[in-house]
C-alpha positions as CSV (number, residue, x, y, z in Angstrom):
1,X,-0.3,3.4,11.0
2,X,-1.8,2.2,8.0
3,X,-5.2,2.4,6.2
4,X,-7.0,1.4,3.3
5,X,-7.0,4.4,1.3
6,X,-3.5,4.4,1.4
7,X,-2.8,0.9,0.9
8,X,-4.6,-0.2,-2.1
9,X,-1.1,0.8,-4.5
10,X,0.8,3.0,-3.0
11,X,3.4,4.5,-5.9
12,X,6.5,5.1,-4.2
13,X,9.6,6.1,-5.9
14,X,12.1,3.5,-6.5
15,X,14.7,2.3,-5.0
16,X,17.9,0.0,-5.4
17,X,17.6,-3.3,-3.7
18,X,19.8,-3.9,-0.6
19,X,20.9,-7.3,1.2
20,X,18.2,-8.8,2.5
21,X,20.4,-8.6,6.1
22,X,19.1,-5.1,6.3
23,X,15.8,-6.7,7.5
24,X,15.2,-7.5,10.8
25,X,13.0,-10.9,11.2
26,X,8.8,-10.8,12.0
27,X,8.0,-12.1,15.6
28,X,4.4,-10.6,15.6
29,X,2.8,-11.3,19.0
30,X,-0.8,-10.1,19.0
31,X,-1.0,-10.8,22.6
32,X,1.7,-8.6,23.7
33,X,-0.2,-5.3,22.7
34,X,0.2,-3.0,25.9
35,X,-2.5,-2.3,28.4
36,X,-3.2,1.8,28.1
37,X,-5.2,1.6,30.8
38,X,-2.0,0.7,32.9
39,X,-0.8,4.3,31.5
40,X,-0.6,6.8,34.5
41,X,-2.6,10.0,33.1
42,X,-0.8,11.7,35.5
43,X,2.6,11.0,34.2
44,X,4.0,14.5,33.0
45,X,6.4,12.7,30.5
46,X,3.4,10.7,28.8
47,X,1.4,13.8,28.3
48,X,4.2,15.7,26.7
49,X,5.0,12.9,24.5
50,X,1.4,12.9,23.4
51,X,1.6,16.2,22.3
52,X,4.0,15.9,20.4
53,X,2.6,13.1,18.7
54,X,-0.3,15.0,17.4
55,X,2.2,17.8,16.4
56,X,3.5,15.6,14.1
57,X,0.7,14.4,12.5
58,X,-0.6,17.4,12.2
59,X,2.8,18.3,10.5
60,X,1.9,20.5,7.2
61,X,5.0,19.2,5.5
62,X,6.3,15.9,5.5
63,X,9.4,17.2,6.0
64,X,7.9,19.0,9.3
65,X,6.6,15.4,9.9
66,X,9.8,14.0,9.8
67,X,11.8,16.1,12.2
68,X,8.5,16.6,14.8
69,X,8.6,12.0,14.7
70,X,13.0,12.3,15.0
71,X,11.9,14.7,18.2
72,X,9.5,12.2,19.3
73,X,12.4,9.1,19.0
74,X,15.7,11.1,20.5
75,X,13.3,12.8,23.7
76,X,11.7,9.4,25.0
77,X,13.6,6.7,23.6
78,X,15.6,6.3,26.9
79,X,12.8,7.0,29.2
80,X,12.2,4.2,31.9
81,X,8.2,3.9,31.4
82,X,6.0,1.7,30.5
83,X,4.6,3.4,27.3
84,X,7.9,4.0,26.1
85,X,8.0,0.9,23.3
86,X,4.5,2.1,22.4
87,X,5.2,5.6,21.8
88,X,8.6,5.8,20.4
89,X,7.7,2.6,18.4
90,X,4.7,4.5,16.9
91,X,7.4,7.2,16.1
92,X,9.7,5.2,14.1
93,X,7.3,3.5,12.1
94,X,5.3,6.9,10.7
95,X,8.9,8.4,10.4
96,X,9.3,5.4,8.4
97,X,6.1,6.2,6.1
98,X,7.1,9.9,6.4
99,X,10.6,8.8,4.9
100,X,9.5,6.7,2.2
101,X,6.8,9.2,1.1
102,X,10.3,11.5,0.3
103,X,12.0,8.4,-1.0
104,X,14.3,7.7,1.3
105,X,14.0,3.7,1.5
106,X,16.6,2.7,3.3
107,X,15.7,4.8,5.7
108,X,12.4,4.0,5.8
109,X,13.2,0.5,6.0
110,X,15.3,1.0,9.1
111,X,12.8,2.6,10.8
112,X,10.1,0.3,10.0
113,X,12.7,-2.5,11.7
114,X,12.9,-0.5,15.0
115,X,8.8,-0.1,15.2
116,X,8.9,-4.0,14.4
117,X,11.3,-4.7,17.1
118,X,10.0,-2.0,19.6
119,X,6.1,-3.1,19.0
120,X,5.7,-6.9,18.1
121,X,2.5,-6.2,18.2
122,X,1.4,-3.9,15.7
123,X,1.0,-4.9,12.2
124,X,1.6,-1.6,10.4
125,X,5.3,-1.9,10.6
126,X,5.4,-5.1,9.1
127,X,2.5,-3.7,6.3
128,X,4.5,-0.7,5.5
129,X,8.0,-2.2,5.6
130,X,6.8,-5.0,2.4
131,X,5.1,-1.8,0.8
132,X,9.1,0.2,0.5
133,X,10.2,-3.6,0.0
134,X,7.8,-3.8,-3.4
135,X,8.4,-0.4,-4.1
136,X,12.1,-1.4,-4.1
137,X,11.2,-4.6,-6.0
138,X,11.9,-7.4,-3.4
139,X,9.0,-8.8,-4.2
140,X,10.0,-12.1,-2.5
141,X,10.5,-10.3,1.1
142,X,7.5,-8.2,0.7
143,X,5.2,-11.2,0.1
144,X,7.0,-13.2,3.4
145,X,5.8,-10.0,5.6
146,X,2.5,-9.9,4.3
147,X,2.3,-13.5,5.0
148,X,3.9,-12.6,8.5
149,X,0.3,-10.7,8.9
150,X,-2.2,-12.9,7.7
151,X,-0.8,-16.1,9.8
152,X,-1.6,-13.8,12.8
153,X,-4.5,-11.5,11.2
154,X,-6.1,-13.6,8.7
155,X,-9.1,-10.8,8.3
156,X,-6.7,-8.3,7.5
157,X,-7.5,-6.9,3.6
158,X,-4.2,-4.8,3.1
159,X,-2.1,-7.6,3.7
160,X,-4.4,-9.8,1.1
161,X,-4.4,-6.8,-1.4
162,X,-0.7,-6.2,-0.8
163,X,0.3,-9.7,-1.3
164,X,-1.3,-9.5,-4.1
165,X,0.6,-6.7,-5.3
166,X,3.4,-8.9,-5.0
167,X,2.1,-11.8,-6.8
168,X,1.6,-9.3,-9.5
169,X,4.9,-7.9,-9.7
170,X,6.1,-11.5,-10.2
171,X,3.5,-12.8,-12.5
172,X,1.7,-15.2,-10.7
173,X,-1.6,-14.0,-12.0
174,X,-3.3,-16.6,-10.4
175,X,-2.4,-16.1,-7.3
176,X,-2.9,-12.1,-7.7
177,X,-6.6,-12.5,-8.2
178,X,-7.1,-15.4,-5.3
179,X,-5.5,-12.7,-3.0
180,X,-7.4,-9.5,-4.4
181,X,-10.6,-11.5,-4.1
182,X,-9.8,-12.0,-0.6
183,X,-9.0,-8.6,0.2
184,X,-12.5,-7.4,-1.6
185,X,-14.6,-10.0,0.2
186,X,-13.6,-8.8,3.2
187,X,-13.5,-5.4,2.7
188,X,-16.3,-4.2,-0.1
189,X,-15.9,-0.3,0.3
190,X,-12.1,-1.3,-0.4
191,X,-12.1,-0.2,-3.9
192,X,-8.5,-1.1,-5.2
193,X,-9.2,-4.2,-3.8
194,X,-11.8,-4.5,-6.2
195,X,-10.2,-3.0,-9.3
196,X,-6.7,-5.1,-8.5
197,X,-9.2,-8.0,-9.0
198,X,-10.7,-6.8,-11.8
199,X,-7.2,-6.8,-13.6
200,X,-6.0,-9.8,-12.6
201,X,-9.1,-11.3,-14.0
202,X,-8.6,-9.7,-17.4
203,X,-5.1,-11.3,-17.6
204,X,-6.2,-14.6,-16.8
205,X,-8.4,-14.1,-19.9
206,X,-11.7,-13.8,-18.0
207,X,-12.1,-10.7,-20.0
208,X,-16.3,-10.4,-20.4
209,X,-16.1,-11.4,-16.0
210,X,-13.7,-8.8,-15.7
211,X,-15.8,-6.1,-17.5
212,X,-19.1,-6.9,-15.8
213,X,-17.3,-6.0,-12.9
214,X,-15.4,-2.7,-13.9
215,X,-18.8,-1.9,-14.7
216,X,-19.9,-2.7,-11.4
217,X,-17.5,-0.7,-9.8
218,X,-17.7,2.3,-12.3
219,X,-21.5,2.7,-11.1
220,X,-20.2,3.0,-7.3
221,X,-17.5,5.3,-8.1
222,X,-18.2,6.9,-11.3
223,X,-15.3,9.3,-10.7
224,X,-12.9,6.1,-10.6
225,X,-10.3,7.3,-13.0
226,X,-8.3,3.6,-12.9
227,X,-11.1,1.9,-13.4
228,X,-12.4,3.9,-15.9
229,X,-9.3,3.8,-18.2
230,X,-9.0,-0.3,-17.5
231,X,-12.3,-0.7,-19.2
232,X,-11.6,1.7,-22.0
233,X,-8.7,-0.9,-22.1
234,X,-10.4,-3.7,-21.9
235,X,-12.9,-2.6,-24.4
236,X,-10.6,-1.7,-26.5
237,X,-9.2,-5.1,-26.5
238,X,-12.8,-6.9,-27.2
239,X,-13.4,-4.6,-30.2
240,X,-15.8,-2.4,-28.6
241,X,-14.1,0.9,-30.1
242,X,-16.7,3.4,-29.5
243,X,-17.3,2.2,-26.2
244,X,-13.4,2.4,-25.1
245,X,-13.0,6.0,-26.9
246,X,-16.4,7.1,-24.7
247,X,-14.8,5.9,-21.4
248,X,-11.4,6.8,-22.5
249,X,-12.7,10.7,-22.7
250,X,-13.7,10.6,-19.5
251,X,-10.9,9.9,-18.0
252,X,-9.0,12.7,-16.2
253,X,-5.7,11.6,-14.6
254,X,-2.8,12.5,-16.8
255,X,-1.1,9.6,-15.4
256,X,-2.7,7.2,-17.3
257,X,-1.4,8.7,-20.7
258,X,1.4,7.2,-19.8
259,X,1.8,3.5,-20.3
260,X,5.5,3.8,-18.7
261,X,3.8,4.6,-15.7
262,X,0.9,2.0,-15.9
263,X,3.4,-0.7,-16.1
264,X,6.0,0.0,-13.6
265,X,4.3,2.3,-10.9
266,X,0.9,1.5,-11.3
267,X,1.6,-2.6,-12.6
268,X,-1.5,-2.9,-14.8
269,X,-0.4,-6.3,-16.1
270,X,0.5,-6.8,-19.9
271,X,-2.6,-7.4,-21.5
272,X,-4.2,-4.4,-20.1
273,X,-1.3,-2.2,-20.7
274,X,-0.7,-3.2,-24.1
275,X,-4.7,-2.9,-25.1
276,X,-4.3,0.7,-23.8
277,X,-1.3,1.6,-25.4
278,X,-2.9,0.2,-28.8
279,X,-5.4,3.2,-28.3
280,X,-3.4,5.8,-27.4
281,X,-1.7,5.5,-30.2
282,X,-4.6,5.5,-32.5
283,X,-5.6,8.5,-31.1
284,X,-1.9,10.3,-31.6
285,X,-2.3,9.7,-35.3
C-alpha cells in the first residue's frame, strides 16, 4: 500500500486537527502476517473478491477507486474466511489513500485505523495514516507511527524519510537530516530521500556540503525540478548569481514560483525559502 515514489512528500490538502482519540493505538505484529498459501484457490468468494480488487486499482478515477474499495469492504467484511482481515483490511487502507488523495482526512484516518486493527501486520496503514496526520499538522502523532515502524522495520526508508518530514515540520533540523540520511543510505535510487537531506543540510548551515550534493543529484536526475530550484536557492544565497539565475531558468514546475507553497506544502525550511524568495523578487522588478 505504499511506495517510494509516493512517499518522499506527499502534498496533501490540509486539514483541521482532531482529538488525538480519533486514533486507534499501533500493535504491529510482523509475525502475524497470514499464510496465502493456506488460501483455498478454490474458494468462489476469494476469487471474486480478487477481482474486485484489481477493479479498483485499476479504477480510472479516484472517485471510481473509492466506491469499487467501499464495494470491496460492505461485500466481504462479514464473511467467515480466513482471508477476510487480509482482504477487507487491504480495502480500507487504499480507501484510506483514495480518500485522502480527495481530502477527506478524517475519513482517511478512519480507514487507515480499521486496516491497522484488521492487519497488525502490514506497515502501510500505519505509514499512510502519519502521512494525513502531517498533512493535518499533528506532527507529534505522525512521528510516534513512524517510530511504530522502524521499532519493528528498522530497514524501512519511508518511515526514516517521513519521520523526517516530521522533524522538519517542527524544526528539529538536526534530527531531519539524521533521519533523511538514513532513509538515503538505505535506499540510494530514493531521490527525495536524498534532496530532503540536502535541505536539511543547508539549514544547519552546511551550505558548500549541501551543494556538492544537489549537484550530485542534479547529474542523476537532471530533470529534478526540486532539486534544481534548491540550488538556484542555495546559490543564490552564497552569492553565486549567475549561477542561481542559470539553474533558476531551467526550472519548469510552476509550483516553485510560489514560496507560499514551498513553505507550507512542500516545507523547504527557512533559509532556503527565504534565499529563493530574495530572487524571485529580483527577477519581478
Amino acid at each position: 500500500m505504499h511506495s517510494l515514489s509516493n512517499i518522499g512528500v506527499v502534498l496533501l490538502p490540509g486539514g483541521a486537527a482532531r482529538a488525538a482519540s480519533d486514533l486507534v493505538p499501533t500493535n504491529l505484529r510482523l509475525d502475524r502476517a497470514p499464510d496465502q498459501s493456506l488460501y483455498n484457490p478454490a474458494d468462489a468468494e476469494l476469487r471474486d473478491a480478487a477481482a474486485l480488487l484489481q477493479q479498483a486499482l485499476n479504477a480510472e478515477t479516484v472517485q471510481q477507486e473509492e466506491a469499487l474499495w467501499t464495494q470491496v469492504i460492505d461485500k466481504y467484511s462479514r464473511v467467515n474466511a480466513i482471508w477476510m482481515p487480509d482482504v477487507v483490511g487491504r480495502a480500507y487502507g487504499n480507501r484510506g489513500n483514495a480518500r485522502s488523495r480527495q481530502g477527506k482526512l478524517a475519513a482517511a484516518i478512519s480507514d487507515f485505523n480499521q486496516a491497522i486493527e484488521l492487519c497488525p501486520w502490514s506497515v502501510d496503514p500505519v505509514i499512510n495514516r502519519g502521512v494525513v496526520l502531517e498533512a493535518m499538522g499533528r506532527w507529534d502523532e505522525a512521528a510516534a507511527d513512524y517510530q511504530a515502524v522502524l521499532a519493528v522495520a528498522p530497514g524501512d526508508p519511508s518511515a526514516w524519510n517521513n519521520l523526517g518530514n516530521t522533524n522538519m515540520g517542527l524544526q528539529n533540523w538536526a534530527e531531519a537530516e539524521r533521519c533523511f540520511g538514513k532513509a538515503a543510505a538505505l535506499a540510494p535510487s530514493f531521490s527525495f530521500a536524498s534532496a530532503n537531506h540536502t535541505l536539511a543540510m543547508f539549514q544547519l548551515g552546511r551550505r558548500e556540503e549541501a551543494i556538492r550534493e544537489m549537484r550530485t543529484l542534479l547529474r542523476r536526475y537532471p530533470d529534478f525540478d526540486d532539486m534544481r530550484a534548491a540550488l538556484a536557492a542555495a546559490q543564490w544565497a552564497a552569492g553565486r548569481e549567475g549561477d542561481a539565475e542559470t539553474n533558476w531558468e531551467r526550472v519548469e514546475d510552476p509550483r516553485y514560483r510560489d514560496v507560499k507553497w514551498l513553505r507550507k506544502e512542500r516545507r523547504w525550511p527557512p533559509a532556503l525559502a527565504d534565499s529563493l524568495q530574495a530572487l524571485l523578487q529580483l527577477k519581478s522588478v
